[in-house]
N, CA and C of each residue as an Amber inpcrd file, in Angstrom:
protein
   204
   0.8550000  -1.1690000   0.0000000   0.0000000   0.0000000   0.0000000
   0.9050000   1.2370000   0.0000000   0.2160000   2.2920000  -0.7860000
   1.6330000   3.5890000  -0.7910000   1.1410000   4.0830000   0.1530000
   2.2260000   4.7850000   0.7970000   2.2000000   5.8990000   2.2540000
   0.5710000   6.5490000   2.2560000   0.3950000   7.5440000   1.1750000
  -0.6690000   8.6580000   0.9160000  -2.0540000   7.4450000   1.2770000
  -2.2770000   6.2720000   0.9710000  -3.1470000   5.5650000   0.3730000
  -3.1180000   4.8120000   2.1160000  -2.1120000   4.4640000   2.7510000
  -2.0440000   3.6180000   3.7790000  -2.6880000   5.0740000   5.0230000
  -1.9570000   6.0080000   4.5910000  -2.6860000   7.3740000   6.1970000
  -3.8420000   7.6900000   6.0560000  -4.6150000   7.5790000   4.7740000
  -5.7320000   8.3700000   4.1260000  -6.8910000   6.8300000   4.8220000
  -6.3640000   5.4650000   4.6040000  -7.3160000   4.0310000   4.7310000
  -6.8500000   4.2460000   6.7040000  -6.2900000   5.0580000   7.5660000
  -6.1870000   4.8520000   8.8190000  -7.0420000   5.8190000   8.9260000
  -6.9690000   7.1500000   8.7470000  -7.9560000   8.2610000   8.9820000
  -9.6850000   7.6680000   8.4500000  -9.4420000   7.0700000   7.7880000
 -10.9890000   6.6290000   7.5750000 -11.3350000   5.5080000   8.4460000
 -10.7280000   4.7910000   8.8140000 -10.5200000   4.0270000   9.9580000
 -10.9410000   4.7830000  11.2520000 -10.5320000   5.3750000  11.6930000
 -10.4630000   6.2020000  12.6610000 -12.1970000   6.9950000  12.7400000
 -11.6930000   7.5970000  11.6000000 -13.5620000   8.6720000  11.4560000
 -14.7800000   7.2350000  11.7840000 -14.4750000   6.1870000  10.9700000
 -15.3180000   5.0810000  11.5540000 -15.8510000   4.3360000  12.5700000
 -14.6100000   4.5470000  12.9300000 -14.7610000   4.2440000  14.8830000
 -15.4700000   5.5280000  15.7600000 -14.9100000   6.2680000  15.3990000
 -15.7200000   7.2800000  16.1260000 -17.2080000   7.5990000  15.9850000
 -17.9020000   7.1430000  14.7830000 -18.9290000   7.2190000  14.2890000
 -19.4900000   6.0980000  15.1680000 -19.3600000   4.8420000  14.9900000
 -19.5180000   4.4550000  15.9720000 -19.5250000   3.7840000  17.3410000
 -18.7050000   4.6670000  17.7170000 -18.2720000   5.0820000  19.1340000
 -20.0430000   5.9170000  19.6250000 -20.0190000   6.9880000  18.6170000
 -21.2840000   7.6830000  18.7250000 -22.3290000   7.0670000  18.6150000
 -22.3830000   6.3340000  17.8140000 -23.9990000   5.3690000  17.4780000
 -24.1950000   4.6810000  18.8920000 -23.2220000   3.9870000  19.2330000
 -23.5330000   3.0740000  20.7320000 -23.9770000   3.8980000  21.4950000
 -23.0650000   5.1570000  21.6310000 -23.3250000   5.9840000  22.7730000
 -24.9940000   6.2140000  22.9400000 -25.6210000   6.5540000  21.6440000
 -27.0060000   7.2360000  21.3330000 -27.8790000   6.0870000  22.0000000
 -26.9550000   4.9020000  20.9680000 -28.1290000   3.7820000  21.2780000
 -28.3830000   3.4230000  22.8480000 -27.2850000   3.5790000  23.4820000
 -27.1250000   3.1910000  25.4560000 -27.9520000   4.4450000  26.1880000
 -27.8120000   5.5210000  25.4810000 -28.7940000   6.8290000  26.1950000
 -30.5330000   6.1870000  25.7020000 -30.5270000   5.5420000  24.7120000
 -31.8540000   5.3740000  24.0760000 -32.5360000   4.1210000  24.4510000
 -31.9450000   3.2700000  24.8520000 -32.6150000   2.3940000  25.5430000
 -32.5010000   2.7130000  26.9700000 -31.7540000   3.6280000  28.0450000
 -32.3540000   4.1800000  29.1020000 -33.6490000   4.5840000  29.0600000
 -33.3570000   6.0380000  28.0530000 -34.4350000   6.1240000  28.1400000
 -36.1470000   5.6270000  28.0800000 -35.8680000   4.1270000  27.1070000
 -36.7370000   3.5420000  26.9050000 -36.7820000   2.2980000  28.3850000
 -35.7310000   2.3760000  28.9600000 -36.2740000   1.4880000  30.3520000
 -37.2140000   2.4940000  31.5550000 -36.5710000   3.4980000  31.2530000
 -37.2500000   4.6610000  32.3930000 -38.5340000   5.0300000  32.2300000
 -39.1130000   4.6110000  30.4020000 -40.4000000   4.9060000  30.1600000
 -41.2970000   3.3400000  30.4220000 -40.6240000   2.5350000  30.5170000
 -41.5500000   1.2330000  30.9790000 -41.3970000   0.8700000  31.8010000
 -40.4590000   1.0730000  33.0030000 -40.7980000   1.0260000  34.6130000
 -41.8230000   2.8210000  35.1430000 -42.0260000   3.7470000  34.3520000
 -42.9820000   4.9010000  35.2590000 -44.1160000   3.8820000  34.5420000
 -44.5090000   3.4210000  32.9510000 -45.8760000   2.6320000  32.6670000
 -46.1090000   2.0020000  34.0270000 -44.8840000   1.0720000  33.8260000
 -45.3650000   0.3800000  35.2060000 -45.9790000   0.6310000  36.4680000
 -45.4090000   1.7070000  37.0860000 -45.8260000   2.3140000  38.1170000
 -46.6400000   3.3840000  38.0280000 -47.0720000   3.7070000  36.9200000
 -48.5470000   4.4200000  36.5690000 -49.8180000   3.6040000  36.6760000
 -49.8140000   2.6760000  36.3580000 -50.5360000   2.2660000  35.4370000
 -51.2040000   1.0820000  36.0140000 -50.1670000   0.0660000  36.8890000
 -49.9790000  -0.7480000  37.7390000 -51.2720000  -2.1530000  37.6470000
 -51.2320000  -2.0550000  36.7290000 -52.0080000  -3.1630000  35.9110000
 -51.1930000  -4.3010000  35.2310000 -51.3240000  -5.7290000  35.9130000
 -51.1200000  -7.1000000  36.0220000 -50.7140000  -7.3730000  33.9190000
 -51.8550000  -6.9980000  33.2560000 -51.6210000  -7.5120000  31.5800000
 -50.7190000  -6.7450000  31.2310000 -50.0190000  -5.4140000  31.6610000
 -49.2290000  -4.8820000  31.1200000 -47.6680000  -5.1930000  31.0920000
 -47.3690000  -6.1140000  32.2350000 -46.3760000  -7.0420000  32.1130000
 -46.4370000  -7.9130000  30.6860000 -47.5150000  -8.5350000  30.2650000
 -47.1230000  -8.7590000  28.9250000 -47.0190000  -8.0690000  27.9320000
 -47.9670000  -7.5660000  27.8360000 -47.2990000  -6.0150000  27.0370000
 -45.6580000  -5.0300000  26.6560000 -45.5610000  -5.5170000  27.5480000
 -44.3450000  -4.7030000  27.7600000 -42.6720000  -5.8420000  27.8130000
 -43.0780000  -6.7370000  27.1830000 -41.9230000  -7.4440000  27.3070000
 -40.8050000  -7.4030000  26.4290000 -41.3310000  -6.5010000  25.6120000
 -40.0740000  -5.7660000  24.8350000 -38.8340000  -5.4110000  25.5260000
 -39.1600000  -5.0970000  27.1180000 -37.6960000  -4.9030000  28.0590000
 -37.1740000  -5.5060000  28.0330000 -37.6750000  -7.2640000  27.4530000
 -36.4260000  -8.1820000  27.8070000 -35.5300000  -7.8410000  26.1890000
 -36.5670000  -7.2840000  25.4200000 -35.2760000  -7.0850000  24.0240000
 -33.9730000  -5.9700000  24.8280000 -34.6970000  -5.1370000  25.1670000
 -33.8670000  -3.5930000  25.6420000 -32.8270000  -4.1000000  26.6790000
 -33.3430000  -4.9620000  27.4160000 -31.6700000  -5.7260000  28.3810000
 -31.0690000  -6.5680000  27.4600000 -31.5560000  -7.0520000  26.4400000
 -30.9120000  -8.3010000  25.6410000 -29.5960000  -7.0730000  24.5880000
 -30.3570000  -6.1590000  24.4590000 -29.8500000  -4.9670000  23.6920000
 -28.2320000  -4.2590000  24.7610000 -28.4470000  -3.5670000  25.8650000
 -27.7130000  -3.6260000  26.7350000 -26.7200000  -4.0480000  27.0540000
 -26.8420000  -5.6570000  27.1580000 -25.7870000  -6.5230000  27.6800000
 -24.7610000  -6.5860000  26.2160000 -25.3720000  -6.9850000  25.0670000
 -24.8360000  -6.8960000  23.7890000 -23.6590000  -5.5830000  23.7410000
 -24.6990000  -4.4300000  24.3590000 -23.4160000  -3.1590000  24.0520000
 -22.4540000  -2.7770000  25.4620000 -23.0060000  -3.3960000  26.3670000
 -21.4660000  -3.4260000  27.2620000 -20.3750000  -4.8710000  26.9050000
């Protein structure tokens, strides 16, 4: 690989990672926020069927554990 061609394929390297570096970041603020909105349901709402309803949390921890 020539020099120009090998710094230019690291810098894009680099901008890539950081991109996402950022995407995770969004995505870990975004499923907070989406746990914080289905434990207040919960405690609004406090109705027994909404546990099934809402079992999408187990995607959002399945999601979680994946990004730590």
């Amino acid at each position: 690989m020539q020099p120009q061609k090998a710094k230019d394929f690291v810098k894009n390297l680099r901008e890539l990672n950081d991109a996402l570096a950022g995407l995770i970041k969004n995505l870990r603020k975004d499923i907070t926020i989406l746990e914080k909105s289905i434990e207040d349901n919960r405690k609004y709402l406090k109705k027994p069927f909404l546990d099934k309803r809402l079992r999408g949390n187990d995607l959002i921890q399945g999601l979680r554990e994946h990004l730590n």
